[in-house]
C-alpha positions in Angstrom: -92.1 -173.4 -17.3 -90.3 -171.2 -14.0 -87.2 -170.6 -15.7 -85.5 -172.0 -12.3 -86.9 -175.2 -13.4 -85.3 -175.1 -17.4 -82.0 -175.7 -18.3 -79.4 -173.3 -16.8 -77.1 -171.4 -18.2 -73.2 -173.3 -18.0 -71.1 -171.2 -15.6 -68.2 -171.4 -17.9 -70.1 -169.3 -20.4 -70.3 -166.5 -17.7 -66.5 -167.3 -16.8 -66.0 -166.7 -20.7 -67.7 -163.3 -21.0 -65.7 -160.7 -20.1 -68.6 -158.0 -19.2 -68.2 -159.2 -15.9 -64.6 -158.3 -15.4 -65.5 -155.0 -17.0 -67.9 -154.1 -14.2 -67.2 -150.8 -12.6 -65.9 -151.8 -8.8 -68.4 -151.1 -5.7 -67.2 -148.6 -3.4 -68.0 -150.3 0.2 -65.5 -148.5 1.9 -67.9 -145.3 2.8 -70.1 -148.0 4.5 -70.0 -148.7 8.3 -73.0 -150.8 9.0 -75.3 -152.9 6.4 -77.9 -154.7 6.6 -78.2 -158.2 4.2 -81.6 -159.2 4.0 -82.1 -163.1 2.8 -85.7 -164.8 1.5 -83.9 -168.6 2.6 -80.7 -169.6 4.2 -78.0 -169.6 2.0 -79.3 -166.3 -0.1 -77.2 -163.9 1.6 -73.6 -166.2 1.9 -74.2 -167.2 -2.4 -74.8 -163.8 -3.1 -72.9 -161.5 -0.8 -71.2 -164.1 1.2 -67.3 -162.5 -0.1 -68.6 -158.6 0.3 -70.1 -159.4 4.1 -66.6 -161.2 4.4 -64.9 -158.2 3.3 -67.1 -155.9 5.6 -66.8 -158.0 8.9 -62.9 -157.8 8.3 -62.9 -153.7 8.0 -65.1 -153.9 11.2 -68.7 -153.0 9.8 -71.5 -153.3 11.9 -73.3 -156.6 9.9 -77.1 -157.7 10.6 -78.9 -160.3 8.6 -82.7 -160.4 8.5 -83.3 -163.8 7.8 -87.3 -163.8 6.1 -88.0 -167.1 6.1 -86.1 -170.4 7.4 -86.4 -172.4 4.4 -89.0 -174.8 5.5 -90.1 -175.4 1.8 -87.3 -176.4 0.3 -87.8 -180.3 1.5 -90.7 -182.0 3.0 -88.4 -183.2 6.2 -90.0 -181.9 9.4 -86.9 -181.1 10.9 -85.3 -179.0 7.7 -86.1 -175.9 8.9 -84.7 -176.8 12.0 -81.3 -177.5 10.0 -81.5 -174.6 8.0 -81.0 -172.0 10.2 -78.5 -174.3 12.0 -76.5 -174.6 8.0 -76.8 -170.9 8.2 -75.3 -169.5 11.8 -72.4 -172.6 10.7 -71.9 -170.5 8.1 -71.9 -167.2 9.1 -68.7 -168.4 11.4 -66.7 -168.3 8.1 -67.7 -164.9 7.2 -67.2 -163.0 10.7 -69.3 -161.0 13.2 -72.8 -161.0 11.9 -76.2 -160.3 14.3 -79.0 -162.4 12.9 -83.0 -161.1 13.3 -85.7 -164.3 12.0 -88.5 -163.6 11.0 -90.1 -166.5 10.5 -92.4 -165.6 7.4 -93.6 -168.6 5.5 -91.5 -170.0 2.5 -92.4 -169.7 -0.7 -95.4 -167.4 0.6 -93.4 -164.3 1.6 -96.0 -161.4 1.0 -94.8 -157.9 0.7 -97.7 -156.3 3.1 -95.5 -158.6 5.9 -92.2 -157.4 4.6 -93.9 -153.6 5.0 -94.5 -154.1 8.6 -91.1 -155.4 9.9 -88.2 -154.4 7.2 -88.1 -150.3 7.3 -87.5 -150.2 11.3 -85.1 -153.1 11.0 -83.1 -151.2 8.4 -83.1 -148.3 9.7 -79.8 -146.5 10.5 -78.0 -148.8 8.4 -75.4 -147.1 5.6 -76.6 -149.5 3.0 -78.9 -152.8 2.2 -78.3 -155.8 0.5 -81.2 -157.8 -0.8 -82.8 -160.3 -3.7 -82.7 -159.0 -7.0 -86.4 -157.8 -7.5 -86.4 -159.6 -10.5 -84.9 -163.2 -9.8 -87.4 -165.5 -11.1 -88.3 -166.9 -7.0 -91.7 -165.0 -5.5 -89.7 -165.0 -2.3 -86.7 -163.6 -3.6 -88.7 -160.8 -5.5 -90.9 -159.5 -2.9 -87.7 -159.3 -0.5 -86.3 -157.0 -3.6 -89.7 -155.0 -4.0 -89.4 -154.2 0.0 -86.4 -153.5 0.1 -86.0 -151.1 -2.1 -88.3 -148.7 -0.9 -86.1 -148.9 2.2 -84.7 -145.4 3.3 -81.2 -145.8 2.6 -78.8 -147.1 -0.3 -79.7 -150.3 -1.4 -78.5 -152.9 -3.7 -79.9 -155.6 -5.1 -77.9 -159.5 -6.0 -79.0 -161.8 -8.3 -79.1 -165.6 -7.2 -80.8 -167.8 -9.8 -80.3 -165.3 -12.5 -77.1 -167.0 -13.1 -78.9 -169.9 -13.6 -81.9 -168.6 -16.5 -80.2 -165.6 -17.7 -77.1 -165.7 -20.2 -74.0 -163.3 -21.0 -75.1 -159.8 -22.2 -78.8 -160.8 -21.6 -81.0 -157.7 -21.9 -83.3 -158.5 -19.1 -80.4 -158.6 -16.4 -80.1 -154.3 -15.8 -76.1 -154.4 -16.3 -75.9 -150.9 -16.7 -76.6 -150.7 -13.0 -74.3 -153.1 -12.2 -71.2 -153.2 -10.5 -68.7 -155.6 -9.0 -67.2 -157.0 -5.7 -63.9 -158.6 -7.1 -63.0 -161.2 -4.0 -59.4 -161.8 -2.9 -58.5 -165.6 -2.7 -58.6 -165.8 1.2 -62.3 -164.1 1.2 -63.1 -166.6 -1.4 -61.7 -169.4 0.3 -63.9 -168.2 3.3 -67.5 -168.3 1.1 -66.7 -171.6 -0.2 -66.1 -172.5 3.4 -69.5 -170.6 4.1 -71.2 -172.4 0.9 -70.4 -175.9 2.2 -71.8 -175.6 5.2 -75.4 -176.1 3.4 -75.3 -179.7 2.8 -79.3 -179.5 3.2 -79.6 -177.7 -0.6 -76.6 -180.1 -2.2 -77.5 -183.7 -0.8 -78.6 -186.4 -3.5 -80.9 -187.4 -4.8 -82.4 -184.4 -5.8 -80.2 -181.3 -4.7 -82.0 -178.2 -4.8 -77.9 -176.7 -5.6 -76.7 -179.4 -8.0 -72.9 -178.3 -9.1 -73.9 -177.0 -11.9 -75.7 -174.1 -10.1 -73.2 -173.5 -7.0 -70.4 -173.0 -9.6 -71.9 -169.7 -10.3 -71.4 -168.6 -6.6 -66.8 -170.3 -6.5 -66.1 -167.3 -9.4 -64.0 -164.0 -7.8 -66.4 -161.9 -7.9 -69.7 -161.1 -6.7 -72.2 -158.4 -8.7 -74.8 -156.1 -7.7 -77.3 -153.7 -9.2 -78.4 -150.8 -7.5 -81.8 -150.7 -6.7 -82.0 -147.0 -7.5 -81.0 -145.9 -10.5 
C-alpha cells in the first residue's frame, strides 16, 4: 500500500516529540530572492507557506514555479481551473509572490521535463525551496530530484511525510534538518493561506481530511537541505 494511502501518523504525536523544537534554526536572513517550486497547489503554502510569509515581509524577491495545476486530484473538469484560482487566493495572504505555470501533467511529472524548464527558471535566485525528494508522491519526488541539482542552495520540505513517517523515524534525514519557528501573526496568515483550498478539504472524500492539515497549524515549519 502508498503509505499516503495507510493510516497516518496523529499530529499530536509530532506536537509531543520534542526533536522538533530542538531543530537548529534556518538562517534566511542572507537570502534576498528564492524561488519555491510546488508539484500541486497548495504544496508550497503547507510547506513553506510561514517562511515565504516571513520573506515577502523582509522584502525578498519571491517566485513560485507552479509544475502542475492539480488536475488529478478530482475528476471535475473544472478543478484545475479552481486550483490555480485556490492558489493566487492564497498567495494574497502571504505577500508579493510572481507565479510561473508550467502546466506539466499531474501525477505524471517526469524529471526529463523538469530538466528542460527548472535550472533557467532558478537561476539567480539565493536559495530554492522544493518537495522533499523522498515524500512518498512521484510528483513531489521528481520536483525534489530536479531541484536539487539546481545551481544554488536548495532545500527540501516534507509534505505527506508528516502523514507516513513517525517521531525520530530513521528514514526522515533529521540530521539535515532545520527549522522555521513561525510567529503567531505569520501563522495566522498560512492558516489564512491554507483555507483558501477548499477544493482538497470538501466532503465527502477530502484529499486534506483534518487529520492531515493539522500537521501544517503547528509553529513551525522544517526543512532538510538538499546538500549535505
Amino acid at each position: 500500500m502508498n503509505p499516503i494511502d495507510a493510516p497516518g501518523t496523529d499530529e499530536e504525536e509530532w506536537r509531543a516529540w520534542d526533536g522538533l523544537e530542538a531543530l537548529p534554526p534556518l538562517n534566511s536572513y542572507r537570502w534576498n530572492s528564492v524561488v519555491v517550486i510546488a508539484a500541486h497547489p497548495d504544496d508550497e503554502v503547507l510547506g513553506v507557506g510561514g517562511l515565504m510569509a516571513l520573506l515577502a515581509d523582509r522584502g525578498a524577491r519571491l517566485r513560485l514555479i507552479a509544475v502542475t495545476d492539480g488536475e488529478a486530484s478530482h475528476p471535475d473538469p473544472g478543478i484545475a481551473e479552481r486550483r490555480v484560482a485556490e492558489s493566487a487566493t492564497a498567495l494574497k495572504h502571504i505577500g508579493a509572490v510572481e507565479t510561473v505555470r508550467l502546466g506539466l501533467p499531474d501525477s505524471a511529472v517526469r524529471d526529463e521535463d523538469l530538466l528542460r524548464l527548472l535550472p533557467e527558471l532558478v537561476d539567480g535566485f539565493d536559495a530554492c525551496l522544493a518537495p522533499w525528494d523522498k515524500d512518498a508522491h512521484p510528483d513531489h519526488e521528481a520536483v525534489g530530484r530536479v531541484a536539487a541539482a539546481c545551481d544554488t542552495e536548495v532545500w527540501h520540505f516534507p509534505i505527506w511525510t508528516w502523514h507516513w513517517a513517525r517521531p525520530a523515524d530513521l528514514r526522515v534525514p533529521w540530521d539535515r534538518a532545520v527549522q522555521v519557528p513561525l510567529p503567531s501573526p505569520v501563522s495566522e496568515r498560512k492558516q489564512a493561506a491554507i483555507d483558501c483550498f477548499t477544493s482538497q478539504f470538501e466532503d465527502p472524500d477530502p484529499i486534506l481530511p483534518p487529520g492531515v492539515l493539522a500537521h501544517f497549524t503547528r509553529g513551525r515549519e522544517v526543512l532538510f537541505d538538499a546538500r549535505p
